[in-house]
Every structure is written in C-alpha cells, then in structure tokens.
Phi, psi and omega in degrees: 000146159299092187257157145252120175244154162292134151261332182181162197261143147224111212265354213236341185203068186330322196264009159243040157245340152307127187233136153243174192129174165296123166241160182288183174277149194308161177256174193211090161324166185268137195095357179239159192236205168204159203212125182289135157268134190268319177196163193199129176289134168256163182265202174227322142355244140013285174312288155344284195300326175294345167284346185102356216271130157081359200213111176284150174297325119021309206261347190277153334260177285137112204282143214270177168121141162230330191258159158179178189206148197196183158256154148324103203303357162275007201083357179279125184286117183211167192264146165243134179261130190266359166271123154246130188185167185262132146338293194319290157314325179272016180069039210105338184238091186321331198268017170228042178277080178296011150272005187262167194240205176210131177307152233041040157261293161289292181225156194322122204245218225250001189275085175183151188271359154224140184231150192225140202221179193264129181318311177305356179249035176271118193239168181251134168293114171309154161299310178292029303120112163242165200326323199272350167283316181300343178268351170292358199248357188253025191224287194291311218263346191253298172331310172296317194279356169246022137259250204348298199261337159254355206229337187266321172096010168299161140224149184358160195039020165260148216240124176223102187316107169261112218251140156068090161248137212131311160266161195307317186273011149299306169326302214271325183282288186308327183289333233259306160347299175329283209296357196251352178107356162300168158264101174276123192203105185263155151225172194208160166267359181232164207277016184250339166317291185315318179276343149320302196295338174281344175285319189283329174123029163287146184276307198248167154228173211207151182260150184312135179088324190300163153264195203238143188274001168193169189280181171218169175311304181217159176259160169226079173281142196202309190298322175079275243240308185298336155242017178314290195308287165324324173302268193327331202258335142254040176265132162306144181287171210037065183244170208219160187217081181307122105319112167217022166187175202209050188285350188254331162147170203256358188273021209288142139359099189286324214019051193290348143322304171325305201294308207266349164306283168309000168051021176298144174243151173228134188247145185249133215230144198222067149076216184195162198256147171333289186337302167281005186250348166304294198279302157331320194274316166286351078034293167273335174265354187268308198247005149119316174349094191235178191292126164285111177258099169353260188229168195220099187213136214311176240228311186259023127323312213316319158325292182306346195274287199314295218280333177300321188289304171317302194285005185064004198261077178217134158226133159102183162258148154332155168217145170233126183262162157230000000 
C-alpha cells in the first residue's frame, strides 16, 4: 500500500525525514479491525514527529497521520478515533490512560490507504458529512469540542478569547463556539485571518496582543509561549484559560501572581475521549457546522500539505484524499 512515513528526525528541517511510498499493508491484532482510508487530516502532530518531538529515533519508521475517515470491512462509512487506550485504567476516560498513545506513535498511523485500529475506535459517519470533513474531526475538531464543552465550565453567552485563529482547532474552536451560542473573539497577526475568522462566526477579531474592550470568561490557548501573557491579562478574575498545544513554545512566563490575585485557573485539555467524538460528529450533523479545509489534495501530494503547515500559510485544515 501507499503510505507517508517519518523515516528520521530533523529538528531544523522536518521534510527530510519524510518518505513517500510503498509499505507493507497493516498486521491487524486480535480486536482490531482495518479500515480503507477515504480521506486524512495533517496535524501540527505529524510535524512534531519528524521533529523528534514525543517520539525515538528506535520507533521510526513510521507511518504519521491520526485522523481519517474511511470504510470498513463490513462497507461501513466510519470516523477513526485516534486514541488508543483503555477507559478502565483512565476511570472512564482513555485520554487519561497513562498508557494511551495517539495512532503514529506506538502504531502505524492514517497517511496510508489502509489503516488498522481496535474495533471500539470505529465511529459511525453521519451521511450527511464527507469523508474530507470527517477526517478533520478526531483530532482538531474533537480537541475543541472537549476543551468548549467539557473543560471550560461555560454556558452559552459567555465570551471566550480564541489566541492564533487560523489552526485547525482555532477554526474548530470559533465555528463550534458560534453555532452553541458563545460570544466569540479571536486574534491572529495578519488581517486576512482575522477576516477569515469573522466568516467562521467570530463576533470581534484582534491583532495579536491587543488589548481588549472587556476582560472574558475563558481563554482558548493553542499558541503557548508567544500569547501566554496576553491570555492571563485577559481573563476576568476567576476566569479560566483552557490549554491544549504550545506551537509557539511550552516556556512561558508562569506570572503566577497574576493567577493567584485574579483566582484564574488554568486547565490543560487532551484530545477527546469515543464518546465525544460520537457526539461532536452528531453535532455537526445536527446543526449543520462543518471543518474549515485549507485545500484538500491527494495523499501522494503530501510534501506539499507538510511543507505549507511548517510555512504557516493554512487557515483551517489539510485534507490528504487517497
């Protein structure tokens, strides 16, 4: 089969650890099934591994990719939820499985025309959804819906500051926000972003940094190190700053003065448990909401996919067809 693998780490130059090509087709454990893949999301994930980040040179290589959406060996149009872990060790929750991994990690992941997973991480696709929507959702798109709806502590009409809009789950964070009835106010450094992010449903946008005409409720943090201060400083006090990436760097200033005057919480957010990737996906089939896709372009394209997301020129997601 036609895979894209990490073959080696470059932390200075990610794209010469990329391979395309023939691999063998998956071995399939007992409890797992395979799945054709129809269409696959790139991540900021994915870059990270050819960086070495989260990953030994030991495991390589390795085929990158976590989300897709594909058939079944029964013919079934299905979502692959990319956390593998057990609920039980996590009290319920795989993504709090101190053994659980994200496919390309551990095991082979989704740039590939077949990928093979544990049967429970098989979701069913609403009809209405296509494949190239459906593969933004078990990564960006699940991350958001689980820092919004479980991790933030909102309720409808509360104003929550999306930093960096512009990667996929800032997209995903601003549509998803919309459609539930938040007040949304994003920032970006450049104005066609910004005017993107008001086409997605943000009410205000903001040059990076700005300040802001009232504090808000919650933060929706992604960038990490380049807006941490701005995050706190525009929280109301007992406000809250949900986290679930650092692209900018993981080292910020703590100003834990700040935190503890202002009683601010900062909560760190994971990816999203099956459960919630049912429900987000009936969500989007309910209200109509769907994935913003940068471009959408053939699998063995993907250099080209890798090198726009390294260069910043994305609003929205990758998409890889096979």
């Amino acid at each position: 089969m036609f895979a894209v693998t990490a073959a080696r780490i470059d932390a200075d130059n990610p794209l010469n650890g990329l391979e395309l090509g023939d691999r063998p087709d998956p071995t399939v454990p007992e409890g797992w099934t395979t799945v054709t893949v129809r269409a696959t999301a790139l991540n900021h994930h994915d870059v990270w591994t050819l960086r070495g980040v989260g990953i030994r040179e030991d495991r390589l290589p390795i085929v990158l990719g976590c989300d897709a959406a594909g058939v079944d060996e029964d013919g079934n149009e299905v979502i692959v939820h990319s956390v593998i872990g057990d609920p039980e060790r996590g009290g319920g929750d795989e993504t709090l499985d101190p053994k659980r991994s994200l496919l390309s990690e551990s095991y082979d992941g989704t740039f590939a025309e077949k990928v093979a997973v544990p049967r429970r991480n098989l979701v069913p696709k609403p009809a209405s959804i296509s494949f190239e929507e459906a593969a933004c959702l078990p990564t960006a798109w699940l991350t958001a819906y689980r820092m919004l709806f479980d991790k933030a502590g909102l309720q409808p009409g509360s104003t929550i500051l999306v930093q960096g809009a512009g990667g996929g789950v800032a997209t995903a964070l601003i549509a998803l926000g919309a459609a539930a009835g938040y007040r949304v106010w994003a920032t970006s450094r450049t104005e066609d972003k910004r005017k993107r992010a008001l086409e997605l449903g943000a009410d205000q946008v903001f040059e990076s940094g700005a300040r802001l005409p009232e504090r808000v409720d919650a933060v929706m943090e992604t960038v990490g190190q380049a807006t941490w201060s701005h995050s706190l400083k525009s929280l109301r006090p007992g406000g809250r700053i949900v986290v679930s990436g650092a692209t900018s760097g993981q080292v910020p200033p703590a100003e834990l003065s700040r935190v503890f005057f202002l009683q601010l919480s900062v909560v760190g957010s994971t990816m999203g448990t099956r459960d919630q990737l049912v429900r987000l996906a009936r969500f989007l089939d309910k209200t109509g909401v769907r994935p913003r896709i940068d471009r959408a372009i053939p699998l063995r394209q993907a250099r080209d996919g890798f090198a726009a997301m390294i260069d910043g020129d994305v609003f929205g997601k990758i998409v890889f067809t096979t």
